[in-house]
C-alpha positions in Angstrom: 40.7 238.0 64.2 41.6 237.5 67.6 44.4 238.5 70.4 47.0 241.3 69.9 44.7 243.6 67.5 42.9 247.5 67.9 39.7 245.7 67.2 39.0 241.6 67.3 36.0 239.9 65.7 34.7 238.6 62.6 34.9 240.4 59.8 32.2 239.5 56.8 33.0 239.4 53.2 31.6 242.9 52.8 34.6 244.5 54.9 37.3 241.7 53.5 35.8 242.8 49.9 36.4 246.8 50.6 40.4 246.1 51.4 40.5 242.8 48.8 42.2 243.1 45.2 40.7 240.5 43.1 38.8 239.3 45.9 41.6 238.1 47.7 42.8 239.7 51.3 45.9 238.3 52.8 47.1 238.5 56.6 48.6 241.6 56.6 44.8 243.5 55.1 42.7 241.7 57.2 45.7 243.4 60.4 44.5 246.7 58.9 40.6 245.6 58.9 41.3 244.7 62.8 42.9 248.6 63.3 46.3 247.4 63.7 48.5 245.5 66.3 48.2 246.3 70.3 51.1 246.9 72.4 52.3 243.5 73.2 51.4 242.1 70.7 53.6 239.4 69.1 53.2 239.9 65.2 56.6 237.4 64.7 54.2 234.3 66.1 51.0 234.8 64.0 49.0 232.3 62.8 46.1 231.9 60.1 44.0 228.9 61.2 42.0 227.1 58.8 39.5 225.3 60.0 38.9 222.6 57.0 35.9 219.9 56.4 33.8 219.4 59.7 36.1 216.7 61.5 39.3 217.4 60.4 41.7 218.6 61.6 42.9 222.5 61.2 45.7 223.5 59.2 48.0 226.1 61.0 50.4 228.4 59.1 53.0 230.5 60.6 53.1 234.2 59.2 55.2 236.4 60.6 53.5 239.9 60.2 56.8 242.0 61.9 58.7 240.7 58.8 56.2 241.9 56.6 55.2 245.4 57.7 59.7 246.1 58.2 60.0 244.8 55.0 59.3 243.7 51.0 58.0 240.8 51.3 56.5 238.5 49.0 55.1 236.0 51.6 51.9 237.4 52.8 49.5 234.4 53.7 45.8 234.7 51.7 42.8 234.2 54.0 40.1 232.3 53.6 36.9 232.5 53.9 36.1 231.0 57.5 40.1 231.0 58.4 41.2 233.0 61.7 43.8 234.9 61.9 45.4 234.3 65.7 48.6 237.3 66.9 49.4 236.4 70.4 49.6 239.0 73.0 50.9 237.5 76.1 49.8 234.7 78.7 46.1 235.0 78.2 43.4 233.2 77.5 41.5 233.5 74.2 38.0 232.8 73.5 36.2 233.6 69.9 33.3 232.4 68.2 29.6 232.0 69.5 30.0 234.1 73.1 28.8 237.0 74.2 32.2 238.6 74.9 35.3 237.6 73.0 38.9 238.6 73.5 42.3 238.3 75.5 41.5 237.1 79.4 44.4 237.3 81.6 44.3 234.8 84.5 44.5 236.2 88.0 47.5 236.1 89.9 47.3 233.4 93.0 46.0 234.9 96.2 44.5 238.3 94.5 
């Protein structure tokens, strides 16, 4: 998980397991493993980014989470294991992965 959530990070199969039914956890479960959206953050522009074979090129799907906490909806995207799941929250700059500090970095304005 990473930009406009409570809590951004990786979340092992343990956690996804505790919210998963059938073993499954779509989008909108692993929002709630992440504590929720931050203000600002733009849940119409997610994205679940699956990484693929070593090489290749990753898949991107478009989810719109606003559409399916306001309503019944039937499209929920299922994670993978190894897939991110990316809510913008502004201009920033995002860095996950193998760092010791992840998250949203917001550029500094010129001359400050």
């Amino acid at each position: 998980m990473i930009g406009g959530v409570q809590h951004p990070g990786y979340f092992d199969q343990l956690h996804v397991q505790a919210v998963a039914r059938g073993g499954r956890v779509t989008a909108s479960q692993a929002l709630a493993l992440a504590g929720g959206l931050v203000n600002g953050a733009l849940a119409e522009r997610a994205q679940v980014i699956r990484r693929g074979a070593p090489g290749a090129t990753p898949q991107i799907e478009s989810v719109n989470l606003h559409a399916l906490m306001t309503a019944s909806s039937q499209n929920d995207a299922l994670m993978q294991p190894g897939d991110t799941l990316f809510i913008p929250q502004g201009e920033g700059i995002y860095v996950l992965g193998d760092v010791r500090k992840g998250g949203v970095f917001y550029p500094r304005p010129a001359g400050g």
